[in-house]
C-alpha positions in Angstrom: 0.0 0.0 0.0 1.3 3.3 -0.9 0.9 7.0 0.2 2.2 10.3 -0.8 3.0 13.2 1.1 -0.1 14.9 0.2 -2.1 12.5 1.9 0.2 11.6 4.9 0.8 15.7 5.4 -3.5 15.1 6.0 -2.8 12.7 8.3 -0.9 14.0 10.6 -1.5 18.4 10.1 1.6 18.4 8.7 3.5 21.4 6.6 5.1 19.8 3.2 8.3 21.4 1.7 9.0 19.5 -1.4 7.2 17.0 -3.5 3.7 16.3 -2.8 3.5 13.6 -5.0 6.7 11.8 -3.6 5.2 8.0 -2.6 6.2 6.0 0.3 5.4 2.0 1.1 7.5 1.1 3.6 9.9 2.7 6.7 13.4 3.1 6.8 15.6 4.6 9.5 17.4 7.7 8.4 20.7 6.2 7.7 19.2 3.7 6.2 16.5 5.0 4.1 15.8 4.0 0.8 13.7 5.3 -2.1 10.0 4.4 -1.3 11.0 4.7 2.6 9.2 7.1 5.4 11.9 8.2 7.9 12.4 10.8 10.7 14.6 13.4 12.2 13.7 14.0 15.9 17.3 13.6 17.5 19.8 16.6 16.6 22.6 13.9 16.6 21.3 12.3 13.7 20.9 15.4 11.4 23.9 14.8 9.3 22.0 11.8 7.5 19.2 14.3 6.3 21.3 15.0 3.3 22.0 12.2 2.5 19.4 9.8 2.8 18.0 8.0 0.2 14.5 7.7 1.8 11.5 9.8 -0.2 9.5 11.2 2.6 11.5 12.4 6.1 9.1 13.5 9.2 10.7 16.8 10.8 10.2 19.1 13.6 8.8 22.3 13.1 11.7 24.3 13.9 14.3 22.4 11.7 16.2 24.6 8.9 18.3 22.9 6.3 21.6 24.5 6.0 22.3 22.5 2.2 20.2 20.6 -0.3 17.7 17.9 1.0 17.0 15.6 -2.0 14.0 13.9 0.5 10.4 15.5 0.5 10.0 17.4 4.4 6.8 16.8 6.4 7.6 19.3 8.8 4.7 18.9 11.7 5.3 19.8 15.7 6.9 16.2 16.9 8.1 14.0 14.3 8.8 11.0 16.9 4.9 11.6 17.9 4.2 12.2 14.4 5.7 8.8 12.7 3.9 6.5 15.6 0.4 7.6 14.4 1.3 6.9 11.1 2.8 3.7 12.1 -0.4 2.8 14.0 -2.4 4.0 11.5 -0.4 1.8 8.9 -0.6 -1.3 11.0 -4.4 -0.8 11.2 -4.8 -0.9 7.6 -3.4 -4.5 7.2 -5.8 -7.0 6.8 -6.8 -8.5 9.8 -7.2 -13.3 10.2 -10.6 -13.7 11.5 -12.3 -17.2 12.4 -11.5 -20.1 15.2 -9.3 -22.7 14.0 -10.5 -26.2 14.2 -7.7 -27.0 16.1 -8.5 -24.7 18.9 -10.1 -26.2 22.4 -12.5 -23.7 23.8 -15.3 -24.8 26.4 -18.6 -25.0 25.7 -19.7 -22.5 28.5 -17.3 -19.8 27.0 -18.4 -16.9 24.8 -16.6 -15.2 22.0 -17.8 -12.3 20.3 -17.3 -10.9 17.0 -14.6 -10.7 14.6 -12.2 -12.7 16.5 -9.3 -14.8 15.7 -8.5 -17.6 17.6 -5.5 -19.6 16.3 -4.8 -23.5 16.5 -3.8 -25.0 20.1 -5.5 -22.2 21.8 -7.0 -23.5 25.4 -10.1 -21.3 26.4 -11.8 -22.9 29.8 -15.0 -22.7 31.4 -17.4 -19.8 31.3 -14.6 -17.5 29.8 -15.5 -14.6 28.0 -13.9 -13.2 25.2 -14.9 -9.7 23.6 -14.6 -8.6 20.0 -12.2 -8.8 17.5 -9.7 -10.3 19.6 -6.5 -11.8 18.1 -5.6 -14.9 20.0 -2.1 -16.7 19.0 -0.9 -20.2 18.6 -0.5 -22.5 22.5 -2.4 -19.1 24.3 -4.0 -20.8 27.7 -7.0 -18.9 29.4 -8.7 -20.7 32.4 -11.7 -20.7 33.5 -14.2 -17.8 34.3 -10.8 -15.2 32.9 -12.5 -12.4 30.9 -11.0 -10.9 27.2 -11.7 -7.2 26.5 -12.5 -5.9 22.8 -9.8 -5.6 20.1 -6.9 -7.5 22.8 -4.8 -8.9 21.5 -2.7 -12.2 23.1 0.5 -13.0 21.9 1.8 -17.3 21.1 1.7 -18.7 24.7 0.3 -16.2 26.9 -0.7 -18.0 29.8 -4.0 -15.9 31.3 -5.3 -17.9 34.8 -8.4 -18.4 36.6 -11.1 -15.3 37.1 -8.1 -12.6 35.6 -9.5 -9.8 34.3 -8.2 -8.4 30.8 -9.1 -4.9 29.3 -9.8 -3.5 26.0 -7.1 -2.9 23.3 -4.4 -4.5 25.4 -1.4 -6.4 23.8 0.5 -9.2 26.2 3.8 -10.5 24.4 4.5 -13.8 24.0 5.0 -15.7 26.8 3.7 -13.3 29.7 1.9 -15.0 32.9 -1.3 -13.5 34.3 -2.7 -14.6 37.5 0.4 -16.9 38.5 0.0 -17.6 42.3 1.9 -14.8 44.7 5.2 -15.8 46.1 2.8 -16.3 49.6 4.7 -18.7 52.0 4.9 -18.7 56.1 7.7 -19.8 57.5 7.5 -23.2 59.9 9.5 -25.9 62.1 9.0 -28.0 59.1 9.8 -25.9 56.3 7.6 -23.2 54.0 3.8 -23.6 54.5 1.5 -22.3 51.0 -0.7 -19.6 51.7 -3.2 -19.8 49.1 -3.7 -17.0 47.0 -7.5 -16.4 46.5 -7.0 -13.2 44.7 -7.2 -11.7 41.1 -5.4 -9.8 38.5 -7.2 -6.7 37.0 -5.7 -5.2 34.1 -7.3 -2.2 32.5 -7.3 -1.0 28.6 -5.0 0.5 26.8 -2.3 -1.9 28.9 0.6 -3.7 27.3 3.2 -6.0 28.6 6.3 -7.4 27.1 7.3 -10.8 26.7 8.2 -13.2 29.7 6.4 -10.8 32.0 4.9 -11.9 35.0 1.9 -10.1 37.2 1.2 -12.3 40.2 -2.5 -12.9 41.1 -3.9 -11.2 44.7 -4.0 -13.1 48.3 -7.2 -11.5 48.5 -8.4 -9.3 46.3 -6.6 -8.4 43.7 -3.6 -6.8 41.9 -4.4 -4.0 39.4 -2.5 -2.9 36.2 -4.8 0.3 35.8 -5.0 2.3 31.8 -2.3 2.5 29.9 0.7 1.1 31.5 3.6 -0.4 29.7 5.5 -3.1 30.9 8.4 -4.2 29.3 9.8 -7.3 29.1 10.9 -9.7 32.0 9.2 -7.4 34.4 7.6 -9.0 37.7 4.3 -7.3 39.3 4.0 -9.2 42.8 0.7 -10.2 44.5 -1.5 -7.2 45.5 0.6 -4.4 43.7 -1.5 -1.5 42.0 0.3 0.6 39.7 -1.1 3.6 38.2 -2.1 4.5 35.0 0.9 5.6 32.6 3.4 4.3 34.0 6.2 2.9 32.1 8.4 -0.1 33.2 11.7 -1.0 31.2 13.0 -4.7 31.0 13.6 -6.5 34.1 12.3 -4.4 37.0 11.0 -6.3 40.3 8.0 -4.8 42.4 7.7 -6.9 45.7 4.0 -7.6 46.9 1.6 -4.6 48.0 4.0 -2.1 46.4 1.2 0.8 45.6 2.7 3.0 42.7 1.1 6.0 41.5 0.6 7.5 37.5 2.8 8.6 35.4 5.9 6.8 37.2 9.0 5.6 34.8 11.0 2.9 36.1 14.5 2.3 34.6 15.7 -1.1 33.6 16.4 -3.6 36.2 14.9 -1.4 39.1 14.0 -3.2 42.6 10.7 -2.1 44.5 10.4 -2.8 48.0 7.7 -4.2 49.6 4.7 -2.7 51.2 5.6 0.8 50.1 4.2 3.7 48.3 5.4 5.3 45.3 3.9 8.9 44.5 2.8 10.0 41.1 5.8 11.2 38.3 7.7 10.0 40.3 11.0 8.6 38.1 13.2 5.5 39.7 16.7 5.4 37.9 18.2 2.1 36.2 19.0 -0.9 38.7 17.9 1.6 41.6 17.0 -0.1 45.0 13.9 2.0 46.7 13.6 1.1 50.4 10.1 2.8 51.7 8.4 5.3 50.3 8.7 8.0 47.9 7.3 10.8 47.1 5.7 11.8 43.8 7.7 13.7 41.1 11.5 12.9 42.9 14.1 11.3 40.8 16.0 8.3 42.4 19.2 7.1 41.5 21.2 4.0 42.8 20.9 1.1 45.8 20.1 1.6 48.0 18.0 4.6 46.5 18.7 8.1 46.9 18.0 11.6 45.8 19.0 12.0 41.9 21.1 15.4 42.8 22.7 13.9 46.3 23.9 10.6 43.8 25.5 12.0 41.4 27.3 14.4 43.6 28.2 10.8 46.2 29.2 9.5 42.7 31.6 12.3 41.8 33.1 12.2 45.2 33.6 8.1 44.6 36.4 9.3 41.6 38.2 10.9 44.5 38.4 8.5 47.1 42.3 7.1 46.2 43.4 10.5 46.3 41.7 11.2 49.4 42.5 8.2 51.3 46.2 8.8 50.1 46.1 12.2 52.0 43.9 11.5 54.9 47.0 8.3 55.7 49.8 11.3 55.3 47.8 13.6 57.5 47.4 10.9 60.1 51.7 10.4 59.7 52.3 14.1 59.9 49.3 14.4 63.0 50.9 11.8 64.6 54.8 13.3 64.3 53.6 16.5 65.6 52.3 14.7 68.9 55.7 13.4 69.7 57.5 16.5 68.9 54.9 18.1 71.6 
């Protein structure tokens, strides 16, 4: 499927400087571009390749001037970055869509799917499950029974969805994410670990994804919330009766220990560690592999483990460069301290 600039420059309230004619079918980064290839400028490091990329069409901001000859037709519009995802989405959307239930699918008879929906072969779907419209539904995905689907969802090849969990609307799980796994619940005994049983749910609201190999525990009681529009990346673990608030954005490999209450618009850094029992206020921002003991307030920045101040790290950090040198004076001090007592 092709576009021009014309008709993308509609899409998206865009200002075109060049060809409006020029055509595009595919996307290309913009050292990479090739003729028939969308790109974008949105990071000044990268404006070098502007002149010469071979793409047809590049997305750029507003305020950028060209100081030579661009060969490529400009869509200047106010956030190119913002700009090339709608037309992504909007691209994606046009694709035709599989519909039907494949014969080699095992869905209960007390389940209900609605309209429009794909369900691929070796797809489990248990008792009294209900499944919304036009979901997707990949190859091995397992939902047990009473677990309810959301409109336009879609589930990834082996998600794993248990018992009674709640999915929303237009949510994507990656391949291989667990919803409603029991809570790491276990009291201690003479004889070893006793199970506490977790009765609980998962609720995850729309607009939600979550990456690959992701893992949000089910409740004790109750039940652990993913609320609108939260994105988890992959190999991230929710505990049992965490709520985290809408917007909030997890990278790859962060850990949130059970009845962790986070707030909305928090960003988590990769491989960030969330203690238990704690609150985390909204915009708040933890820093990559950053410990948090307790609580913290909305719209601080935390760096490091265990966590601290953004401003207080990076001037500990600074101070860590110096610590030969400083050790190496404070043992001459102590020599010359120490010679000047005798002498007295």
């Amino acid at each position: 499927m092709k576009f021009t600039a014309k008709q993308i420059a509609s899409f998206i309230d865009g200002e075109i400087i060049g060809n409006e004619n020029a055509e595009v079918y595919t996307f290309a980064k913009i050292e990479e571009g090739t003729p028939g290839a969308l790109s974008f400028l949105a990071n000044p490091k990268y404006t070098e390749y502007i002149y010469t990329t071979e793409s047809s069409i590049v997305l750029v901001n507003k305020d950028f001037e060209a100081t030579q000859e661009v060969k490529a037709t400009l869509i200047k519009v106010d956030n190119a970055y913002g700009s090339l995802a709608k037309l992504m989405t909007i691209y994606e959307a046009s694709k035709p869509k599989k519909q039907g239930v494949s014969s080699l699918a095992s869905i209960a008879a007390s389940a209900t799917i609605g309209e429009g929906c794909y369900i691929a072969p070796y797809v489990v779907i248990g008792e009294n499950c209900e499944i919304g419209d036009n979901c997707i539904i990949h190859d091995g995905v397992s939902i047990g029974d009473g677990a309810k689907v959301g409109n336009n969802t879609m589930l990834y090849a082996h998600v794993t969805v248990y018992h009674d969990c709640r999915i929303g609307n237009n949510c994507i799980l990656h391949s291989g994410c667990v919803i409603g796994a029991d809570g790491f619940g276990f009291a201690p005994t003479p004889n070893g670990y006793e199970k506490i049983p977790q009765m609980g749910i998962v609720i995850i609201e729309d607009n939600v994804e979550i990456g690959a190999n992701t893992c949000v525990d089910r409740a004790t009681m109750g039940a652990t919330v993913i609320h609108s529009g939260v994105k988890l990346d992959n190999l991230v673990q929710i505990a049992h009766n965490d709520e985290i608030g809408s917007h909030t954005a997890m990278a790859a490999q962060v850990g949130v220990a059970g009845t962790t209450k986070i707030g909305e618009w928090c960003i988590f850094g990769g491989q960030a560690g969330i203690s238990g029992h704690s609150t985390i206020g909204n915009k708040a921002t933890i820093g990559p592999q950053c410990g948090t003991i307790g609580n913290v307030k909305g719209g601080e920045t935390l760096l490091g483990a265990p966590a601290m101040n953004a401003k207080e790290y990076i001037r500990a950090a600074a101070y860590m460069k110096r610590l030969p040198e400083m050790d190496k004076k404070i043992k001459e001090l102590t020599r010359e301290l120490e010679a000047l007592k005798k002498n007295i």
